[in-house]
C-alpha positions as CSV (number, residue, x, y, z in Angstrom):
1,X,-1.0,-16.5,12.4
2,X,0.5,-12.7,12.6
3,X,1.0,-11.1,15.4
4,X,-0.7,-7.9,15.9
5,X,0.4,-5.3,18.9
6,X,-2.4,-3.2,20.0
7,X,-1.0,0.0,21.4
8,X,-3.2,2.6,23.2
9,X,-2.5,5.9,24.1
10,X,-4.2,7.7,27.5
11,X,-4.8,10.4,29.4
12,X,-8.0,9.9,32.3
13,X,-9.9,7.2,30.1
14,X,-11.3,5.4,33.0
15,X,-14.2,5.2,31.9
16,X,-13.7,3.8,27.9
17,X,-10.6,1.6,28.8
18,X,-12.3,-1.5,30.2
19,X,-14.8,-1.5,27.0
20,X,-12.1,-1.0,24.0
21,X,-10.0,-3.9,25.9
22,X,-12.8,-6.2,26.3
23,X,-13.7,-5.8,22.5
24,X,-10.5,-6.8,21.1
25,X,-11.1,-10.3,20.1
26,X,-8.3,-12.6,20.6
27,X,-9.7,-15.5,19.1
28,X,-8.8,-13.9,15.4
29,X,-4.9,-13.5,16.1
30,X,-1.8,-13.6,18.0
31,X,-2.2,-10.3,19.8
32,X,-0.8,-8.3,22.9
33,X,-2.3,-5.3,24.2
34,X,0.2,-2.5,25.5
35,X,-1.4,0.8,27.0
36,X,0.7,4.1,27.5
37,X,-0.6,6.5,30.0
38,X,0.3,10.1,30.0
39,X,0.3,10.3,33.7
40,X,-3.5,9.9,34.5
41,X,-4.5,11.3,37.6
42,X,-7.8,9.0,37.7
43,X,-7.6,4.7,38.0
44,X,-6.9,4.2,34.2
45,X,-3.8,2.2,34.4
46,X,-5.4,-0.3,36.9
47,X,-8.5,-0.5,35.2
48,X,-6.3,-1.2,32.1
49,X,-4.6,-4.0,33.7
50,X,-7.7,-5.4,35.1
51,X,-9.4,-5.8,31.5
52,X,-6.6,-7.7,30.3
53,X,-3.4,-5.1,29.0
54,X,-0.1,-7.5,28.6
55,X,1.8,-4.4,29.3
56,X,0.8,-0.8,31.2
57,X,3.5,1.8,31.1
58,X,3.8,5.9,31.5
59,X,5.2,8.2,30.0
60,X,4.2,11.8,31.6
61,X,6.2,13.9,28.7
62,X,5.5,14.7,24.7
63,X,2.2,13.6,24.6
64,X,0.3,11.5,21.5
65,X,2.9,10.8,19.2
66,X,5.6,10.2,22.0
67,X,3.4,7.6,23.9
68,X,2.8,5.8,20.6
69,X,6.4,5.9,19.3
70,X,7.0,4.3,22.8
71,X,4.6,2.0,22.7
72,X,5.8,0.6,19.2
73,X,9.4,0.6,20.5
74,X,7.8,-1.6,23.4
75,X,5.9,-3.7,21.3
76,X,7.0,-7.7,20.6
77,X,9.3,-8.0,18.2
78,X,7.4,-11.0,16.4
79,X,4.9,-8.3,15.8
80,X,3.6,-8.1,11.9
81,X,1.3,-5.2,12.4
82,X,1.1,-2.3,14.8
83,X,-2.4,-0.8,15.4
84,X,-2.9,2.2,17.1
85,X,-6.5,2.6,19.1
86,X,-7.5,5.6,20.6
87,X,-8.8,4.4,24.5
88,X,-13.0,5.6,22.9
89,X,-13.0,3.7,19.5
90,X,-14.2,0.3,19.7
91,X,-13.4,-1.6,16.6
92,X,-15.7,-3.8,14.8
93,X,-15.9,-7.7,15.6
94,X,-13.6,-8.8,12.8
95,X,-11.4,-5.8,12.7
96,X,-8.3,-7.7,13.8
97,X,-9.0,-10.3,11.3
98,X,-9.3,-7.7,8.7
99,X,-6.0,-6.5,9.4
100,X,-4.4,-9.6,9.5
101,X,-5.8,-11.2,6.0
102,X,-4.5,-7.8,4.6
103,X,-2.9,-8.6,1.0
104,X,1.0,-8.4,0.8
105,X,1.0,-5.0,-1.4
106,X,-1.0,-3.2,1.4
107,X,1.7,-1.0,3.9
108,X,-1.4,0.1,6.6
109,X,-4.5,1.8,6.4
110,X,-7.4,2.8,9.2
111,X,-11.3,2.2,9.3
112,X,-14.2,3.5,8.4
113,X,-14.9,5.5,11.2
114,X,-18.6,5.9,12.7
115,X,-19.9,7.9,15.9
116,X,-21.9,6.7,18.8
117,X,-24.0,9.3,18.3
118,X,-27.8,10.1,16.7
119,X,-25.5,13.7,15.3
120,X,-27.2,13.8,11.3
121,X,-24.2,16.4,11.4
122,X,-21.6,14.1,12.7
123,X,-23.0,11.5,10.1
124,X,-22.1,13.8,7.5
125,X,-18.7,14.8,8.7
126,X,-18.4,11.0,9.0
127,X,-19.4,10.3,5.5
128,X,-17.3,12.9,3.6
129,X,-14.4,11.7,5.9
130,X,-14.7,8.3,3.8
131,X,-13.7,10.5,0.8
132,X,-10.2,11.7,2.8
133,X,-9.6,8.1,3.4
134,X,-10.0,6.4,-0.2
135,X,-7.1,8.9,-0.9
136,X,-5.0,7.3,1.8
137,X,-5.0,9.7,4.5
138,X,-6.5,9.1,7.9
139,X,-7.2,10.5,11.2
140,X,-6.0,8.9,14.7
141,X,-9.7,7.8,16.0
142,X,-9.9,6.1,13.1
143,X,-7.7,3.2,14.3
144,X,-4.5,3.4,12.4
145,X,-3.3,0.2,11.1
146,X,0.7,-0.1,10.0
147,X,3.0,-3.1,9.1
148,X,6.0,-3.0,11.8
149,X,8.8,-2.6,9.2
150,X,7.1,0.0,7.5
151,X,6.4,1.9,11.0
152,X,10.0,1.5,11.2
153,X,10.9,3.0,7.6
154,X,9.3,5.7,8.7
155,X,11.0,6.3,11.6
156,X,7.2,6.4,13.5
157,X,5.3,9.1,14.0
158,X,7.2,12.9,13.7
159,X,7.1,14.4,17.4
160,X,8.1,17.7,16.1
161,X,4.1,18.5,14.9
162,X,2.1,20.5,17.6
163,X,-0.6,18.3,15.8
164,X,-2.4,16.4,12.7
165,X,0.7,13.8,13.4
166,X,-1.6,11.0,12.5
167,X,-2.1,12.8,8.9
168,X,1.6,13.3,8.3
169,X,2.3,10.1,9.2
170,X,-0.2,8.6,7.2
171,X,0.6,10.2,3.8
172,X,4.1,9.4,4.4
173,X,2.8,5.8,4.4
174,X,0.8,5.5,1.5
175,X,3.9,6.1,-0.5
176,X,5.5,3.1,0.9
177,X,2.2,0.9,-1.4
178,X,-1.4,0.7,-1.0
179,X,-3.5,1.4,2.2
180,X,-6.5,0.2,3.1
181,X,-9.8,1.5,4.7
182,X,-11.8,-1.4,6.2
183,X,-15.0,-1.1,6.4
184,X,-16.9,-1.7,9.5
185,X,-16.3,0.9,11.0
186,X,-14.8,1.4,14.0
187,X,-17.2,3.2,16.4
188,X,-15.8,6.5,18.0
189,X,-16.5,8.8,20.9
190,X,-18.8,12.0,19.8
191,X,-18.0,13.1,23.4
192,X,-14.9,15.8,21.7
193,X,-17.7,18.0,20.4
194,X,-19.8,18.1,23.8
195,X,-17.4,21.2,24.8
196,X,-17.7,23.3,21.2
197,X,-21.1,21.7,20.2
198,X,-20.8,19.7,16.8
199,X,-21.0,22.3,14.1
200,X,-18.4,24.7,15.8
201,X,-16.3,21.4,16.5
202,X,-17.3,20.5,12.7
203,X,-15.7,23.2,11.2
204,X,-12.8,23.8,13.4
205,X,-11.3,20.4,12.4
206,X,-11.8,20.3,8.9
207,X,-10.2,24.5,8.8
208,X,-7.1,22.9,10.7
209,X,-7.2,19.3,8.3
210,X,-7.2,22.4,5.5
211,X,-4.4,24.6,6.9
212,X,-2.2,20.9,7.8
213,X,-2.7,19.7,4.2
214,X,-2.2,23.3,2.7
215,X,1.0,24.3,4.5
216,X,1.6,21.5,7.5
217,X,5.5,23.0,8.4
218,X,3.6,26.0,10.2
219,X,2.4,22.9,12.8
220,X,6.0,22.3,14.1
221,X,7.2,23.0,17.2
């Protein structure tokens, strides 16, 4: 049965850790559950070990794409697949089953990704995002999905983006072999676009998806 290692990035997600551990269904596959704090100010690392993590670590510098290059690095060696969860997307029952039944010729891939919200908006951003990801390029909160050596070919994620890592990194994938988007989805957090509201939010990520896919060497550090 393949291994799969579950690696989670955080920053003060005391209040979504607990949940997205305790859906993670074990009985599908071999899997270990390794959470890298950014240096949390609130109880999410103990909260994290008490739902279950095999491993909590921190790493206070770099942000996103550091803590899940470390995690990776950290992760089991036995490990077939890597999945990287963002701390509010739950995943759907079989999700781990899904990614361990993948075919040989498939390299990674993410989910269809869904929000917990009642948003006809955020349904719609939802919906044409399904049309980004039959092309093979996917966004973090949609639970991205790799096969270690692959990960590896790629040298992980490139820390020198400001952002949009998780697109870089997936195109660079996709020309490895296929990808896959599973359906489901996975179920995110609308609670991003509580600050901006979900139109302002709305546009403001697809203008910078636009701008990364259009010109993405004005996003490095």
């Amino acid at each position: 049965m393949p291994i799969i290692s579950v690696i989670i990035p955080t920053w003060n997600e005391a209040a979504t850790i607990c949940e997205t551990i305790a859906t993670l269904n074990r009985e599908d596959c071999e899997l270990e559950v390794i959470v890298v704090d950014g240096g949390s100010p609130d109880d999410t690392c103990e909260r994290a070990r008490t739902a279950g993590a095999d491993e909590v670590f921190v790493l206070e510098t770099g942000g996103r794409p550091f803590q899940m290059n470390e995690g990776a690095a950290r992760a089991s060696q036995e490990s077939e697949w890597l999945l990287f969860l963002h701390a509010d997307t739950v995943l759907p029952g079989s999700g781990l089953s899904q990614i361990a039944n993948q075919p040989a010729s498939v390299v990674g891939g993410a989910f269809q990704r869904r929000f917990d919200s009642s948003s006809w908006l955020l349904g719609l951003t939802a919906w044409i995002s399904d049309f980004r990801s039959c092309r093979g390029i996917f966004l973090g909160d949609q639970a991205i999905f790799v096969r270690r050596e692959v990960f590896e070919k790629l040298e992980g994620y490139d820390t020198t983006f400001t952002m949009c890592e998780d697109i870089d990194f997936t195109k660079r994938m996709r020309e490895l072999g296929d990808t896959a988007m599973i359906l489901g989805p996975a179920i995110s957090s609308a609670r991003r676009f509580d600050k901006l509201g979900v139109f302002v939010r709305s546009v403001l990520d697809f203008w910078i998806t636009f701008r990364f896919l259009a010109n993405q060497q004005k996003f490095r550090r």
